[in-house]
Structures are given as structure tokens and as C-alpha cells.
C-alpha positions in Angstrom: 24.7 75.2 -97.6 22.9 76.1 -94.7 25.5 77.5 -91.7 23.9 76.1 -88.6 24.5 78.8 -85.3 27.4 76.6 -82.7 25.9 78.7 -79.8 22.7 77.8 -80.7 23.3 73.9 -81.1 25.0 73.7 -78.0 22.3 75.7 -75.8 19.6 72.5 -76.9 22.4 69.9 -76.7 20.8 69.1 -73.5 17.7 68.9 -74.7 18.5 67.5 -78.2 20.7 64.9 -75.8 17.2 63.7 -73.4 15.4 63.3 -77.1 18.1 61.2 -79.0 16.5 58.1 -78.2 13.0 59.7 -80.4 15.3 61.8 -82.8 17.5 59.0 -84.0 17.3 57.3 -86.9 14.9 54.3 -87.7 18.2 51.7 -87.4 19.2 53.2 -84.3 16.3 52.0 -82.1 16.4 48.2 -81.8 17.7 45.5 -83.7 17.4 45.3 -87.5 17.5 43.0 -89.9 20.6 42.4 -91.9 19.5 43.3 -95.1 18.4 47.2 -93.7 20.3 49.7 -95.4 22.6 51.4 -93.3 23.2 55.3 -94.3 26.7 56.4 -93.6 28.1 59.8 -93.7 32.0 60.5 -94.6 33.1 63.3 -91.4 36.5 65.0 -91.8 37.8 64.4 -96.3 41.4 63.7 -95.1 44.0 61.3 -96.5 42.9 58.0 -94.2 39.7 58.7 -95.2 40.5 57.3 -98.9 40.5 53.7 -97.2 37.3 54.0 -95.2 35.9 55.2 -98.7 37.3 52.6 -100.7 35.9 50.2 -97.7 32.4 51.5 -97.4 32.4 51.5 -101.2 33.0 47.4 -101.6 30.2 47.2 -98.7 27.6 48.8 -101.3 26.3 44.8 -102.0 25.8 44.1 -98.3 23.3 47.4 -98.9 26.0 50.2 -97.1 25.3 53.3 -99.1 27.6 56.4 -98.8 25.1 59.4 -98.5 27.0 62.7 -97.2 30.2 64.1 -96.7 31.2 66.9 -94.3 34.7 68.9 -93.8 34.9 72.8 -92.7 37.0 73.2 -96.1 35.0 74.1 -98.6 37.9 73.1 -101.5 37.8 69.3 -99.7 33.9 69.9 -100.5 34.3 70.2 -103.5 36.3 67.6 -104.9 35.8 65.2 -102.7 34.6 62.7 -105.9 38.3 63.5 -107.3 39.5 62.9 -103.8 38.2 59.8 -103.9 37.6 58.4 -106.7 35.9 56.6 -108.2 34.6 55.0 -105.2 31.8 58.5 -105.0 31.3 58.8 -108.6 27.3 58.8 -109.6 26.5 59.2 -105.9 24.1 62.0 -104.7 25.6 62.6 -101.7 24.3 65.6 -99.0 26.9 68.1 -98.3 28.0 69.9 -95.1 30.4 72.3 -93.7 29.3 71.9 -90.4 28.6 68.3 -88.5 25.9 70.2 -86.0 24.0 69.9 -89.7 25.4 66.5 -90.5 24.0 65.1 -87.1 20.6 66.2 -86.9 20.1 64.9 -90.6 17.3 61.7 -89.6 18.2 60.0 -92.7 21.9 59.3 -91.9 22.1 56.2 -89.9 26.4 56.8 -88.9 29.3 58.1 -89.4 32.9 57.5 -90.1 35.0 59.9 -88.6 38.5 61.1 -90.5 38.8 64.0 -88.5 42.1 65.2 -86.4 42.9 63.8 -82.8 41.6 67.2 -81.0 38.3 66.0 -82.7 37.9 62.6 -82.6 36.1 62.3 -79.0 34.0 65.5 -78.9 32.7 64.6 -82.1 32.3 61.5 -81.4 30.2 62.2 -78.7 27.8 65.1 -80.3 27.2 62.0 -83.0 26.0 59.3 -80.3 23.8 62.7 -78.8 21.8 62.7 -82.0 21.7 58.5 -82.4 24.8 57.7 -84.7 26.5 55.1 -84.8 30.4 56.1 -85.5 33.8 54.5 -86.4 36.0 56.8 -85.3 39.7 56.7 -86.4 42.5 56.2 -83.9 43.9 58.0 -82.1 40.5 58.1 -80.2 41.7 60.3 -77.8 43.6 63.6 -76.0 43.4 62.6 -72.4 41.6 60.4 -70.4 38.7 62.7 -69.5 37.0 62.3 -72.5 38.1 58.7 -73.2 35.4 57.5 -70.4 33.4 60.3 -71.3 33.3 58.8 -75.3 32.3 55.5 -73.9 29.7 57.0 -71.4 28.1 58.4 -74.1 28.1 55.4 -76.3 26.5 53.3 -73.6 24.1 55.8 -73.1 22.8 56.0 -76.4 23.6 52.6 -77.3 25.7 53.8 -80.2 28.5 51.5 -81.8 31.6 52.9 -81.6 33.9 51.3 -83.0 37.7 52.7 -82.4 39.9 52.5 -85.6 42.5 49.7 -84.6 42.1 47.1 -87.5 44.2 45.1 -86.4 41.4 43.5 -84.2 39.6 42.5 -87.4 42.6 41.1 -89.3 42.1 37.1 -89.5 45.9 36.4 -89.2 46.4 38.5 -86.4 43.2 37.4 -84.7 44.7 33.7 -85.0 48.7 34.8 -84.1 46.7 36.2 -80.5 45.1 32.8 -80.2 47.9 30.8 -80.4 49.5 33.4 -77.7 46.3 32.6 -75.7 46.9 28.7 -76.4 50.7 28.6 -75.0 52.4 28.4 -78.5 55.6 30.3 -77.1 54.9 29.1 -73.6 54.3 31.7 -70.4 54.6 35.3 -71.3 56.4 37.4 -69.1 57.1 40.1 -71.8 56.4 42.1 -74.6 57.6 44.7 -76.4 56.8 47.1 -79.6 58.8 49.0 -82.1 58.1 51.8 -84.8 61.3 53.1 -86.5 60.1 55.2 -89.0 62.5 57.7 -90.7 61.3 61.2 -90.4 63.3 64.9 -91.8 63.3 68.2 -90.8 59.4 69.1 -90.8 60.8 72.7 -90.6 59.3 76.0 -89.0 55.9 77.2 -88.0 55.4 80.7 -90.2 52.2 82.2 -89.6 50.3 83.1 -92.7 46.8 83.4 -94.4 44.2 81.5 -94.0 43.7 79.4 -96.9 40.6 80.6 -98.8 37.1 78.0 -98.0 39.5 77.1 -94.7 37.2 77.5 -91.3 40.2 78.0 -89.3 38.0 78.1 -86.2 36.2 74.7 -86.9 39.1 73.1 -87.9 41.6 73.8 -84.6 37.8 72.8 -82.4 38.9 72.2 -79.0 42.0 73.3 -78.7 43.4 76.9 -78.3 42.8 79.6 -81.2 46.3 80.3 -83.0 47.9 81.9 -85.8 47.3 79.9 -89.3 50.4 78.3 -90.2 51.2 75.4 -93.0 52.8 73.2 -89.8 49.7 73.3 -87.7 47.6 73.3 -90.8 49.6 69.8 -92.2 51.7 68.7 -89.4 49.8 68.7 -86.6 50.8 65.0 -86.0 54.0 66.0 -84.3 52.9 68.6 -82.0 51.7 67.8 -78.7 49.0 70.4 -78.3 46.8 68.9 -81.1 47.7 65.2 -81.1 49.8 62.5 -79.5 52.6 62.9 -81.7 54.6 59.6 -81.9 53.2 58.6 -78.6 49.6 57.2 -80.4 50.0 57.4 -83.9 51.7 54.2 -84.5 52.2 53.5 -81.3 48.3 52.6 -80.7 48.0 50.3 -82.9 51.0 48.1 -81.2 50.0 48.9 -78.0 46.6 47.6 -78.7 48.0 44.5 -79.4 50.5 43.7 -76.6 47.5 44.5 -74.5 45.4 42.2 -76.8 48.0 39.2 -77.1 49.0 39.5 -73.1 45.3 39.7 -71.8 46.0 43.1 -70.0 42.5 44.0 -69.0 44.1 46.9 -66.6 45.7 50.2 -66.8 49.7 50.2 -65.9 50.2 51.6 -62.4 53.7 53.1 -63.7 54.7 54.8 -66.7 58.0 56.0 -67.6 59.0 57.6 -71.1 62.2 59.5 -71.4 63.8 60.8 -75.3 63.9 64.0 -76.9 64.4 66.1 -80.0 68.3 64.4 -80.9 68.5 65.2 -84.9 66.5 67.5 -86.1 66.2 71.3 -85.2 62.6 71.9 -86.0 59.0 73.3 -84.6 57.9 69.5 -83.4 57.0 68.8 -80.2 57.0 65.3 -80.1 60.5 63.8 -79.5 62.3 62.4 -82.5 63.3 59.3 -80.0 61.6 58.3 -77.2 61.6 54.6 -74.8 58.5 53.6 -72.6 58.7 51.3 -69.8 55.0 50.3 -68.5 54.7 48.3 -65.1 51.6 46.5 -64.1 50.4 44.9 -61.2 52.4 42.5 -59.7 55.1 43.4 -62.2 54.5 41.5 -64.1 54.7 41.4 -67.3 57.4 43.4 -68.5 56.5 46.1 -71.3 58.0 47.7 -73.2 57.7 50.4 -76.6 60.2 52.3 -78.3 60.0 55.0 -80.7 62.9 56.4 -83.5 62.6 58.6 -86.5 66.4 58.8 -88.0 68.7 56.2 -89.1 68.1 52.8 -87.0 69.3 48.9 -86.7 66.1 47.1 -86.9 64.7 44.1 -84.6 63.4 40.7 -84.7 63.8 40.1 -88.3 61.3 43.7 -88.9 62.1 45.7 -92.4 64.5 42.9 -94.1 63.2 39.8 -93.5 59.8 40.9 -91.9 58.8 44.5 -94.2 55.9 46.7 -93.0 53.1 48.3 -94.8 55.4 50.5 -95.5 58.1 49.2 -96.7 61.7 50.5 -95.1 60.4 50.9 -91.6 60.9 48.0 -88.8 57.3 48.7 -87.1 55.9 45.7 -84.9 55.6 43.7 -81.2 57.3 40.9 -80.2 56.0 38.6 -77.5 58.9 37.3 -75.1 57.7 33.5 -73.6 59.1 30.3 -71.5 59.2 28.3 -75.1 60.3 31.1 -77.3 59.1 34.2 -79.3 56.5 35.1 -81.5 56.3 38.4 -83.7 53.8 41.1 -85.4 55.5 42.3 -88.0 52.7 44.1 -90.0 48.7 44.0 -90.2 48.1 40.4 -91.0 51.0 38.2 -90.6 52.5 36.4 -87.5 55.8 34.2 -87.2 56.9 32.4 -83.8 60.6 30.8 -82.9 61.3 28.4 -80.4 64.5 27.2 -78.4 67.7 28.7 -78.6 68.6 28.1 -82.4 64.9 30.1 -82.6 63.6 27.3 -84.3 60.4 28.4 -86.6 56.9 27.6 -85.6 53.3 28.2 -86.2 53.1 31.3 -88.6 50.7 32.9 -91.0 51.5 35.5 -93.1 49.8 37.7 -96.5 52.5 38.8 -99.2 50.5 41.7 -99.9 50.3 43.1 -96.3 46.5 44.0 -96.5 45.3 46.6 -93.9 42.1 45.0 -92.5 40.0 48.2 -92.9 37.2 46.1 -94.6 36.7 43.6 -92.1 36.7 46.2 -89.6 34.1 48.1 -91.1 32.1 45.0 -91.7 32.4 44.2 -88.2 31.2 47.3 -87.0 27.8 47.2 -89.4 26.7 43.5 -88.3 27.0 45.2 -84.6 25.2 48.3 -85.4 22.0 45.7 -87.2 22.5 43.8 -84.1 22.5 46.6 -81.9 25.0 44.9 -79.8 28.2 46.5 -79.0 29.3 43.2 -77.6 30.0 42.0 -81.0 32.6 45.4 -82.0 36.3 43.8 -82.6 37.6 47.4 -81.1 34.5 48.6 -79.1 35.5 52.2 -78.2 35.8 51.0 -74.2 39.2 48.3 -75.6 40.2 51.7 -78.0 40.1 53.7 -74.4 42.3 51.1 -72.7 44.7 51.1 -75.3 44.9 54.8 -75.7 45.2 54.9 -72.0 48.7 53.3 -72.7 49.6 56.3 -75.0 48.8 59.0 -73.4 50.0 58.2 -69.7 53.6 58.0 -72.1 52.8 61.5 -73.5 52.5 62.3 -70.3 55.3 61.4 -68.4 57.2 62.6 -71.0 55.6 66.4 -71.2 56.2 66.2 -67.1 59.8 64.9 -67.3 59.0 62.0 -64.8 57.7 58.6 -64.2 54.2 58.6 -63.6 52.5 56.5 -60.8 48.9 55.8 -61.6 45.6 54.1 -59.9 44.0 51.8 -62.7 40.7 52.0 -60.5 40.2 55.5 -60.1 42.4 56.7 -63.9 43.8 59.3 -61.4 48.0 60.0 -61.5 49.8 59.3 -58.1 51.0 62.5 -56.2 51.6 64.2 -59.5 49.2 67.4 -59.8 50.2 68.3 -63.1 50.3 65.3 -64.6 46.7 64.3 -63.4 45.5 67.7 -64.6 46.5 66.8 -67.7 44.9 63.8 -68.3 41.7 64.7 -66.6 41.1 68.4 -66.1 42.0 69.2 -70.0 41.2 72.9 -70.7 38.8 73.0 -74.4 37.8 75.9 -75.8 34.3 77.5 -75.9 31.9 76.3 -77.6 33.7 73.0 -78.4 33.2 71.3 -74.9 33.4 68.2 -74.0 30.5 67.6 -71.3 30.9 66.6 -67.6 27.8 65.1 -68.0 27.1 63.3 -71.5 
């Protein structure tokens, strides 16, 4: 493998950037026709990337071909067919360590991208520089900064970016948010979402050796150089400096879809989190428990999203009557109207209640609890062939939104206050540190994200 020089890349980027409209692949330039191939590239061999795998592998028919896979650990790199089988078997597939590589490869037409928060937008970005299209896993984002700087970029290069909330692409769901739209449970004047998901003692941070074939420097990117430890190394979901903890993980998904189901086209303009770290002594920095209250304008409606990770009550009929994904864990939204309730208790069902004795109504629901990963990437290939981003379920500008909801939470929590926020402007209210924050983030050097994209 070739090791392309960072410093190098990013003194063209410019340049590279001005040419991506004659340096982009064949399928990136117009509108094709259905039947063209479209070349995708696997970015960041992580454990969600097994489903956009087994996707992209039952999309080979509608002429999706996997072509190259890219990680900065050479051990992924090397069994990425046992990784993933057999969905990569007797595929010749183009291998990288680095994605500058990946990007200026003319024969790859996108890219799904398993990579870790700190990554998602930069990279993101860097691929709609060189013409790729990319579906980029949620959370999209670390701040707000480089959430409009993301969808800058893919309007600029007319890139598809589509943000890795399925949910948009699950029939059921899509018809439970119709019959929101249509009045089933009446006026809506609130909302709320749940994730109680039981989580232990994720123990200390103990620095150590790098793992050998590990870029340690690749793989932390933006954010600060640091010792190598196993917790940064496999738990950097729970610690605020390299991902949105609790505050995006689940929490996007639902928050995607009370925005979705209420018609909230707007950022709040106040944001209050407040929890902690209540059971378990450990190096997280997320809180074990946390409750958000989001106000819009006009106040109305009321919204609401609570998060615990130790023993729990459930809600709404979630975990016993209503099980999740995964099973055990009451995880959903529940939409308050004038005629009733309805609820989201998974990734393709819906259930509403009317009156008093909660009478049942309208409801769709799949026994299996399918994830709606190949819809979504199906979605997000008739838009790249149409070259419309129009036609994207969760067009990255909808995944900025909802991430928007997230990290104002984060937020106000890392301050210790409620946050008062301009939807216009994306600028925090007579709150210095919390608007530095969320748009003055400090990266590291050489992984930027540009002012200008």
C-alpha cells in the first residue's frame, strides 16, 4: 500500500477542491441511467459496518458493486472478508489505509462511511471535495460548525449525503408519520422520547501500547492527541471529547423522528439538560442519566427526551408489550394529541390509542423488528443516478437538524445550564462558552475542517 503524505494532500485540497467537478467520477457529473453501476467503497471496518455490508451486498442485482475498503488498522485490513462475511467473499476489492488514497481513486463512485463521530463530518466533506457521493453513519456530527459546513459542501459538489437515520426509509414508520400528519391522534402539542438501556461499569482509562497495525494518529483525527488506552480505543461512545455520548447515539434517531412526526422544520430556541454520573464510578463522561426539555417557538410543542442506563420502569407499553431491537431495553417516542396517543416503539412498527380507556387504533407493526438499512441504502443510490438530493429520505441538511437537537443537549449539559439559542443565526444566547462550543470547535492540525469548503 502506497502511504499518501497528509501535509501534502491538504496543501492541493484547494486546488483538488476548484477541480472536483473534472476529477470526479463519470456518475458524479449529471444524471445517469439506472442501470449504471455505482462503485462503492467501505470507509472505517467497524461493527455497524457489518449491516451497510450485508445491505450493499443484496444491492449487487440492482448493479451496486463493493470495490474497496479503507481503515487505518492494518489487522481490520486484513480480515475484513472474515469480518464480513460472506458478503466480500470472491470480491477483488482495492485496499487502503489512508482515505486521502481512497478519494482520489476515479473509479470509486461513493462511499459509506463507518467511521467514529470525530470523523464522520471532516471525512465527509474531503469525500464530496473529490466527487463522492457518501452515506455517512449517524451521529453526523460534533458541533454545529461543521454540520452546515457538511451540507455546504454537499451542495457544492452536488454530492448525496445521505445521514444514517433509517428510520426515514422504514415503510411502517413512514406510514405511523403520515397518519400523525393526517390527525389520527388529533392536534399535537407534545412529544416525547425514551432510551433506557442498561449499561455497567465500563471501568478505567489505563494508558498502554499501541496495538500493533493501529495508526493511533489517523484514528483519534480531529480531536486532541492522547495516550493509547483500551477505553478511548473501544469506548469512546461514552466520552464527550470524541462523541456525543448518550446525547446522539440513540438519542438521534428519536429525535429525528419527533422532529419528523411534529413537522419541526426549526431549531429549539431553549435547551435544558440536567443528570449526571448516579451508579457507576467509572472514566465516562457522558451521564449515566440525563432529562432534556427543548422549547420552540411559540412554545409550543412541548418536547421532551430522557436518557437512563441502570435499572428502570419502562413507558408506554416499550420493552414488555412493545420490545426493541434489542430486546430488554424500552427505547422509543410517543406523540401526545387532542384524540389520543400514538407510539414508536422500534424501527418499523407504530401503535396509536384513543380516549381515556386508550382505546387501540390505526397500527402497523413487523415481528421481526427489521432495521431499514436496505431501503435506506436503496434510497440513497436512486438519488445519487438521479443526481437529485431532493429525493434522499435523510438528506444530510434533515440529519443536521436533528443532530442540532443533540448537541445543543450535550451542551447545556457540559455548561451546567439552560441554553438560549437563535434558530436563524445557530448562534447560543449570551452564553460565550457554550457558543464556542458549538461553533468555534478547536481540531487538530492537519485534520481541519475548512472555513471555506
Amino acid at each position: 500500500m502506497k502511504s499518501t503524505n497528509r501535509r501534502e494532500f491538504l496543501k492541493t485540497s484547494a486546488a483538488a477542491a476548484g477541480a472536483a467537478a473534472v476529477a470526479a467520477p463519470a456518475i458524479a457529473q449529471d444524471a445517469r441511467s439506472p442501470n449504471d453501476q455505482v462503485r462503492v467503497a467501505l470507509l472505517g471496518l467497524g461493527g455497524r459496518m457489518r449491516s451497510h455490508v450485508a445491505a450493499l451486498a443484496e444491492m449487487a442485482n440492482e448493479n451496486v458493486k463493493i470495490v474497496a475498503v479503507c481503515d487505518c488498522d492494518q489487522k481490520k485490513l486484513a480480515n475484513a472478508n472474515k469480518l464480513y462475511k460472506p458478503h466480500l467473499e470472491g470480491l477483488k476489492l482495492a485496499v487502503y489505509d489512508d482515505m486521502h488514497e481512497l478519494f482520489e481513486d476515479k473509479s470509486i463512485d461513493a462511499v459509506t462511511n463507518g467511521l467514529g463521530d470525530r470523523w464522520h463530518a471532516l471525512s465527509t466533506i474531503w469525500a464530496c471535495h473529490a466527487g463522492k457521493h457518501s452515506y455517512v453513519e449517524k451521529p453526523g456530527t460534533h458541533n454545529l460548525f461543521e454540520g452546515r459546513k457538511l451540507v455546504a459542501a454537499a451542495r457544492k459538489y452536488r454530492c448525496m449525503a445521505q445521514h444514517g437515520t433509517q428510520n426515514r426509509s422504514s415503510p411502517n414508520i413512514m406510514e405511523g408519520i403520515q397518519k400523525l400528519h393526517e390527525g389520527n391522534v388529533g392536534e399535537l402539542y407534545m412529544a416525547r422520547g425514551i432510551d433506557y438501556k442498561l449499561r455497567g461499569n465500563l471501568g478505567k482509562v489505563t494508558p498502554g501500547k499501541v496495538p500493533d497495525g493501529l495508526d493511533w494518529d489517523k484514528w483519534l483525527g480531529p480531536k486532541a492527541m492522547r495516550p493509547y488506552s483500551q477505553f478511548s480505543h473501544r469506548r469512546w461512545y461514552w466520552l464527550l471529547d470524541l462523541s456525543s455520548g448518550c446525547f446522539a447515539n440513540q438519542a438521534v434517531h428519536e429525535l429525528d423522528i419527533l422532529r419528523w412526526g411534529l413537522g419541526l422544520d426549526k431549531h429549539p430556541v431553549f435547551v435544558n439538560a440536567t443528570g449526571g454520573k448516579y451508579v457507576h464510578e467509572d472514566a465516562r463522561t457522558c451521564p449515566t442519566h440525563v432529562a432534556i426539555t427543548y422549547q420552540f417557538e411559540g412554545n409550543k410543542p412541548m418536547v421532551t427526551y430522557e436518557h437512563r442506563s441502570w435499572y428502570t420502569n419502562s413507558e408506554a407499553g416499550f420493552r414488555e408489550q412493545y420490545p426493541f431491537v434489542q430486546p430488554g431495553y424500552p427505547v422509543g417516542t410517543i406523540f401526545f394529541g387532542t384524540k389520543g396517543y400514538q407510539i414508536f416503539p422500534d424501527y418499523s412498527s407504530y401503535y396509536s390509542f384513543f380516549g381515556a380507556k386508550c382505546e387501540p387504533g390505526p397500527f402497523k407493526k413487523d415481528e421481526s423488528h427489521h432495521m431499514a438499512d436496505l431501503p435506506h441504502f436503496q434510497n440513497w443510490v436512486k438519488a445519487i443516478r438521479a443526481r437529485d438530493h431532493k429525493l434522499l429520505s435523510a438528506d444530510i441538511e434533515e440529519g443536521h437538524k436533528s443532530m442540532a437537537m443533540c448537541l445543543l443537549a450535550r451542551t447545556s449539559y457540559q455548561v451546567g445550564r439552560p441554553i438560549r439559542f437563535d434558530p436563524a443565526t445557530e448562534k447560543v444566547l449570551g452564553d460565550e462558552e457554550a457558543d464556542r462550543m458549538l461553533n468555534q470547535p478547536e481540531y487538530r492540525k492537519p485534520y481541519v475542517v475548512p472555513e471555506e469548503v
